[in-house]
C-alpha positions as CSV (number, residue, x, y, z in Angstrom):
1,X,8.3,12.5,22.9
2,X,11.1,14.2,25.3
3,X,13.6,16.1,24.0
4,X,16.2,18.8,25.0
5,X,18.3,21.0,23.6
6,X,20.8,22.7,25.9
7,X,23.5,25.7,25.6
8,X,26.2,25.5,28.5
9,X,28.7,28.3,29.1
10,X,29.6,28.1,25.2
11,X,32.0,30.9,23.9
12,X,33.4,30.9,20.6
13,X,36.4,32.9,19.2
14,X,37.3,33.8,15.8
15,X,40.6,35.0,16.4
16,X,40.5,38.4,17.9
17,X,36.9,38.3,17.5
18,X,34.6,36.9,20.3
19,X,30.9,35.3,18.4
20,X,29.8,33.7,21.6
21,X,30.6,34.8,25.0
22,X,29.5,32.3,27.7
23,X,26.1,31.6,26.5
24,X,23.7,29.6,28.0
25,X,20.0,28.4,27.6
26,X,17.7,25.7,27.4
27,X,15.2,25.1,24.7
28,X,12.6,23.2,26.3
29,X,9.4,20.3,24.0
30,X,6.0,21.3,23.6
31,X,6.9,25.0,22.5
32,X,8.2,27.1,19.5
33,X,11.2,28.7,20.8
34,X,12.3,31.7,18.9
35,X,15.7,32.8,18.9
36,X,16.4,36.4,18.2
37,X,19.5,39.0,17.9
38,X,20.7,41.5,16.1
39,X,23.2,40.4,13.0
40,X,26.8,39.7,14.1
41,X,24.8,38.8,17.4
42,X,26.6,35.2,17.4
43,X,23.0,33.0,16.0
44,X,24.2,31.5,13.5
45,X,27.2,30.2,15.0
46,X,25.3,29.2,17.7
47,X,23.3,27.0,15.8
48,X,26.2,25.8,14.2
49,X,28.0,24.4,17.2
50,X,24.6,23.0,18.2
51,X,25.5,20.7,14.9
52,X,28.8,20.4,15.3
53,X,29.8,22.3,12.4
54,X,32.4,24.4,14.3
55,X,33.8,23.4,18.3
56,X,33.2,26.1,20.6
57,X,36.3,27.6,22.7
58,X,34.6,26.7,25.5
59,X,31.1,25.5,26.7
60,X,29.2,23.2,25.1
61,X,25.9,22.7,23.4
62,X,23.8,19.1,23.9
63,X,21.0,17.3,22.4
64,X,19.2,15.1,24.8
65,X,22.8,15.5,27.0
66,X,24.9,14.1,23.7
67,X,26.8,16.6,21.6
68,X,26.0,16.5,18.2
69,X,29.6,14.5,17.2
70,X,28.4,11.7,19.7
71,X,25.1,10.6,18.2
72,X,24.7,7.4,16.9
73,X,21.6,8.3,14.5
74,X,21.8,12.2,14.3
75,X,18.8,12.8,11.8
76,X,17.1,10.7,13.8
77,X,17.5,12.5,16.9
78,X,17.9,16.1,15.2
79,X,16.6,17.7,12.2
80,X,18.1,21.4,11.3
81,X,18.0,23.5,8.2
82,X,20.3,26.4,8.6
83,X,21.4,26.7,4.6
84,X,18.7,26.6,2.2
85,X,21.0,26.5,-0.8
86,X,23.9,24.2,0.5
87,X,22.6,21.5,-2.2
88,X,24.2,19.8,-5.1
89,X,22.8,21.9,-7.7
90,X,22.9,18.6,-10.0
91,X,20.4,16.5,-8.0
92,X,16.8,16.1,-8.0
93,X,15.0,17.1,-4.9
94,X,14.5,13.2,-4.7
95,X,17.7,12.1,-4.8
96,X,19.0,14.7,-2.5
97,X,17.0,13.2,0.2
98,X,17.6,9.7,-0.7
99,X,21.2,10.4,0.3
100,X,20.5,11.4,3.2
101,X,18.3,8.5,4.7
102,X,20.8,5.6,3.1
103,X,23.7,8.0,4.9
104,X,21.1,7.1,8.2
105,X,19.6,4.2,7.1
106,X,16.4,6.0,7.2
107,X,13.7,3.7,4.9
108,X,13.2,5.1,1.9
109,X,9.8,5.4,1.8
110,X,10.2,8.3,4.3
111,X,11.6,10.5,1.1
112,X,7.9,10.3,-0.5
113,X,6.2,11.1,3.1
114,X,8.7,14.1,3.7
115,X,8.1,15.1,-0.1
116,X,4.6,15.5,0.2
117,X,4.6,17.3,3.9
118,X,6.8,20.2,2.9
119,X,4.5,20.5,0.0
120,X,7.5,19.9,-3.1
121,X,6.3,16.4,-4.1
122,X,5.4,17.7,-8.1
123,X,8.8,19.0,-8.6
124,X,10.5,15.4,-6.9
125,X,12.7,15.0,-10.0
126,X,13.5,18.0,-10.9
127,X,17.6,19.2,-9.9
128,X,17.2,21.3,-7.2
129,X,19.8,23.8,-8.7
130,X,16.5,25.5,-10.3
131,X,14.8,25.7,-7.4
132,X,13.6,29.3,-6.0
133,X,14.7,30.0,-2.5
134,X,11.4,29.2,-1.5
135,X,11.8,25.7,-2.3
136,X,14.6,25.5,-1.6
137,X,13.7,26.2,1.8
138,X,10.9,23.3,1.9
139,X,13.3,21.1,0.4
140,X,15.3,21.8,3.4
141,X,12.4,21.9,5.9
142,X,11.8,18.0,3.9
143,X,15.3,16.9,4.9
144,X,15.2,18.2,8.9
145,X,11.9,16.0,9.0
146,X,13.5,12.4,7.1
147,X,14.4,11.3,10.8
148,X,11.4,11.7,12.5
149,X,13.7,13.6,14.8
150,X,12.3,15.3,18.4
151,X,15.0,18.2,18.1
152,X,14.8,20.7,15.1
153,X,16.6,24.1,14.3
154,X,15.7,26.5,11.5
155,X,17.8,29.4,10.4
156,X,15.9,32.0,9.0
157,X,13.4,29.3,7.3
158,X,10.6,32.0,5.9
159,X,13.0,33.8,3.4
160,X,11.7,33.3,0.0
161,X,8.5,32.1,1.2
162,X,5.1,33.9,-0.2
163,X,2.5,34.5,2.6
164,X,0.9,31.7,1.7
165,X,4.3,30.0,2.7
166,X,4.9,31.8,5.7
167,X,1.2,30.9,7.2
168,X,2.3,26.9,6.2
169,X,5.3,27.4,7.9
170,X,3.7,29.0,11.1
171,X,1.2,26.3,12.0
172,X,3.7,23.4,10.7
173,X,6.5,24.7,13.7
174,X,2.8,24.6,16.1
175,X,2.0,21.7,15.1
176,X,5.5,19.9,15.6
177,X,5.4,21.6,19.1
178,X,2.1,19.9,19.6
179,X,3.4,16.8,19.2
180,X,5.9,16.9,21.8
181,X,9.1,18.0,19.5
182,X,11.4,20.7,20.9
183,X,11.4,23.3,18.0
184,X,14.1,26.4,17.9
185,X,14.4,28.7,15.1
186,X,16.4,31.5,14.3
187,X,14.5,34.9,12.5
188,X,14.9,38.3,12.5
189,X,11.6,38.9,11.5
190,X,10.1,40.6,14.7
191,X,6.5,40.9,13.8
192,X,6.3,37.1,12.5
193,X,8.4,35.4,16.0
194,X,5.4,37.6,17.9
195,X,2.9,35.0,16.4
196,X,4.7,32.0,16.0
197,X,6.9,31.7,18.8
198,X,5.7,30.7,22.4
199,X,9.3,31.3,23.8
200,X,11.9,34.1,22.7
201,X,15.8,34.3,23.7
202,X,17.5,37.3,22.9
203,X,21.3,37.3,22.6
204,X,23.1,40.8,21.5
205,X,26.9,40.5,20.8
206,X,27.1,37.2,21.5
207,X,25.5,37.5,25.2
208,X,22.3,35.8,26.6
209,X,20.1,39.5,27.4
210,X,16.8,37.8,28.2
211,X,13.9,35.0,26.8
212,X,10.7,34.3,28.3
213,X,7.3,34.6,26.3
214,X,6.2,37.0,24.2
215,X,3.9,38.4,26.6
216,X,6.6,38.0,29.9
217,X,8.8,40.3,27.3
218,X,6.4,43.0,26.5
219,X,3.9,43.3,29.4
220,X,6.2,45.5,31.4
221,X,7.9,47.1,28.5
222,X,6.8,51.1,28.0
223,X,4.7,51.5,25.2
224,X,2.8,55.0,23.6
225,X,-0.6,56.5,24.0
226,X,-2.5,57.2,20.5
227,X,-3.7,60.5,21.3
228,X,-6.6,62.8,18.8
229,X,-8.0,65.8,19.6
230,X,-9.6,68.8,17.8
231,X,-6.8,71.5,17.8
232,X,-3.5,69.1,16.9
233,X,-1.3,71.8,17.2
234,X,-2.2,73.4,20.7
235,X,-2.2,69.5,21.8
236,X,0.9,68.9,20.5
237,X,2.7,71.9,22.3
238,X,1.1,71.4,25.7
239,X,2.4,67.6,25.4
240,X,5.6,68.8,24.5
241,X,6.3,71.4,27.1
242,X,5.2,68.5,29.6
243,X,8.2,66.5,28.1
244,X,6.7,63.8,26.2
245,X,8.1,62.3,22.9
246,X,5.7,62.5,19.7
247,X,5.4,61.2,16.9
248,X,2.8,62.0,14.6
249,X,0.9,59.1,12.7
250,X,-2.6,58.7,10.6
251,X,-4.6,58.5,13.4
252,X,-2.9,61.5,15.5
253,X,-0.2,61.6,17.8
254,X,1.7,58.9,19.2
255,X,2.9,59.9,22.7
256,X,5.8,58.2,25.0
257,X,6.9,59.5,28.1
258,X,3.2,60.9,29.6
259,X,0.4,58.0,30.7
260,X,-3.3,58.7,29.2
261,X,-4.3,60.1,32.3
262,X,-1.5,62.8,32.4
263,X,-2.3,63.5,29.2
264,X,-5.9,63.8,29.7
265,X,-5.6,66.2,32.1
266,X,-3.2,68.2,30.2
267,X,-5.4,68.3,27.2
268,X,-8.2,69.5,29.6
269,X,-6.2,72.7,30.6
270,X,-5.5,73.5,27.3
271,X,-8.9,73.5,26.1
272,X,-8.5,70.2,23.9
273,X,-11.1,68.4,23.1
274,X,-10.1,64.7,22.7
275,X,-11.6,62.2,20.3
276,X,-9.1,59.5,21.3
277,X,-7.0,58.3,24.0
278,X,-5.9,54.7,23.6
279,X,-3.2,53.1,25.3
280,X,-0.7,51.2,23.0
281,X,1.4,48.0,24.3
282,X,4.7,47.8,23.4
283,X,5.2,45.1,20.5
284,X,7.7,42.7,20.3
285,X,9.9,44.5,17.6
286,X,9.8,47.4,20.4
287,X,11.2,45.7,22.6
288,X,13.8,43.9,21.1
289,X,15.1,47.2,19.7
290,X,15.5,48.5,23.2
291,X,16.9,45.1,24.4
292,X,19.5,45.0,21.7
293,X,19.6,48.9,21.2
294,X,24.0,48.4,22.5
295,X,24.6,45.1,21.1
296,X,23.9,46.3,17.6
297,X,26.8,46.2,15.1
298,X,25.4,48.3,12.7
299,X,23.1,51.5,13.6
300,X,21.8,54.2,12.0
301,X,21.9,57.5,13.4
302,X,21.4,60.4,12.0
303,X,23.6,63.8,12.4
304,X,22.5,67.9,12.1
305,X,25.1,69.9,10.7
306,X,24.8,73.6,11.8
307,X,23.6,75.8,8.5
């Protein structure tokens, strides 16, 4: 199974407010694409044109080379969850999903299968306006799949879930990858796209910044030197006078700006003796920060006031 999902010079414009500025990617099968960005970065309306919930000022976004509007069979061709609670509060999970494979003409026998993969199959008939967000999200992972489709999207799809949730949800997007599907979701849960995502794309203000893998992103990125010695506070001042930034942390110190071997030697001169001296790699979270670190609408920061 082929299938391609493609962002093409797209800008969209609220007004005086620019969400998408001349994006463009591809989200290629086989691989978990993560797509991440600060919030007000433009994702979710991103995702929304991909489904042509609003037209784009310019650009465009394709499935396959078809806009959303122009396919014949969309939940055939594309599956997406990108509001877990835009339900009718009234319906049973069951029905819910019913209407959308008669709105397809989907067989209904596909409602039971979809059921029963997203794990919500005992609570069938019960009106989804109960439902946690958890399930709510499964229900919604259950109505993405009815199609069979090769294209899905997921907005934020692990809030609400329990670990036990998020580790279903983590080998279900591998396993869809597996089988040839292109698979794009949208998080901006750092430490969770590291192990779930084979591909990222960062976007910051509505702006492609960078993708590539997870590795590609954070192999070349700077990261610290855990650093423990027996006299922390001699350490710390020769490191500082040598200009390096520490933090301290339960193991020691956490150096940037120095390599271990600078600070080996400078630990030497001092008369340190060092119990430790690992280097740490950037993580992804690390590097997204600096990525995004002026596309961030809003930052903390924090102010000294003289005495």
């Amino acid at each position: 199974m082929t299938a391609l999902l493609k962002v093409e010079h797209l800008s969209m414009r609220f007004g005086g407010l620019l969400a998408v500025n001349d994006l463009n990617f591809d989200v290629t099968p086989g691989v978990v694409t993560g797509f991440l960005g600060p919030n007000g970065s433009g994702k979710s309306t991103t995702m929304r044109i991909i489904m042509g919930l609003d037209r784009p000022t310019q650009g465009r976004a394709t499935i396959n080379g078809t806009p959303y509007a122009e396919l014949k069979a969309p939940l055939r061709e594309v599956g997406a969850l990108l509001d877990a609670k835009a339900l009718n509060p009234k319906r049973s999970a069951r029905n819910h999903l019913r209407s959308l494979a008669l709105s397809n003409n989907i067989p209904l026998r596909r409602v039971d299968e979809v059921l029963d993969i997203a794990g919500i199959a005992s609570v069938a008939n019960k009106k989804v306006g109960g439902f946690s967000l958890g399930m709510s999200q499964r229900l919604g992972i259950a109505g993405a799949l009815l199609g069979d489709p090769g294209v899905l999207l997921f907005d934020e799809p692990v809030n609400g879930l329990d670990p036990e949730g998020i580790r279903w949800i983590r080998d279900f997007f591998r396993q869809l990858a597996k089988e040839g599907r292109t698979v794009f979701v949208s998080s901006h849960l750092m430490s969770e796209m590291a192990v779930t995502a084979d591909q990222i794309v960062v976007i910051g203000r509505g702006q492609f910044i960078t993708s590539g893998t997870v590795d590609d992103l954070t192999k070349s990125a700077v990261g610290t030197v855990l650093v423990r010695g027996d006299q922390p506070d001699l350490l710390r001042r020769a490191l500082s006078d040598n200009g390096a930034s520490i933090n301290e942390v339960p193991e020691g110190f956490a150096v940037a700006g120095l390599d271990s071997e600078q600070i080996g030697r400078l630990a030497f001169s001092a008369g340190v003796t060092l119990y430790e001296l690992t280097p740490q790699r950037a993580s992804l979270e690390d590097v997204f920060m600096e990525l995004t670190a002026d596309s961030v609408e809003y930052g903390h920061h924090t102010e000294v006031h003289p005495a």
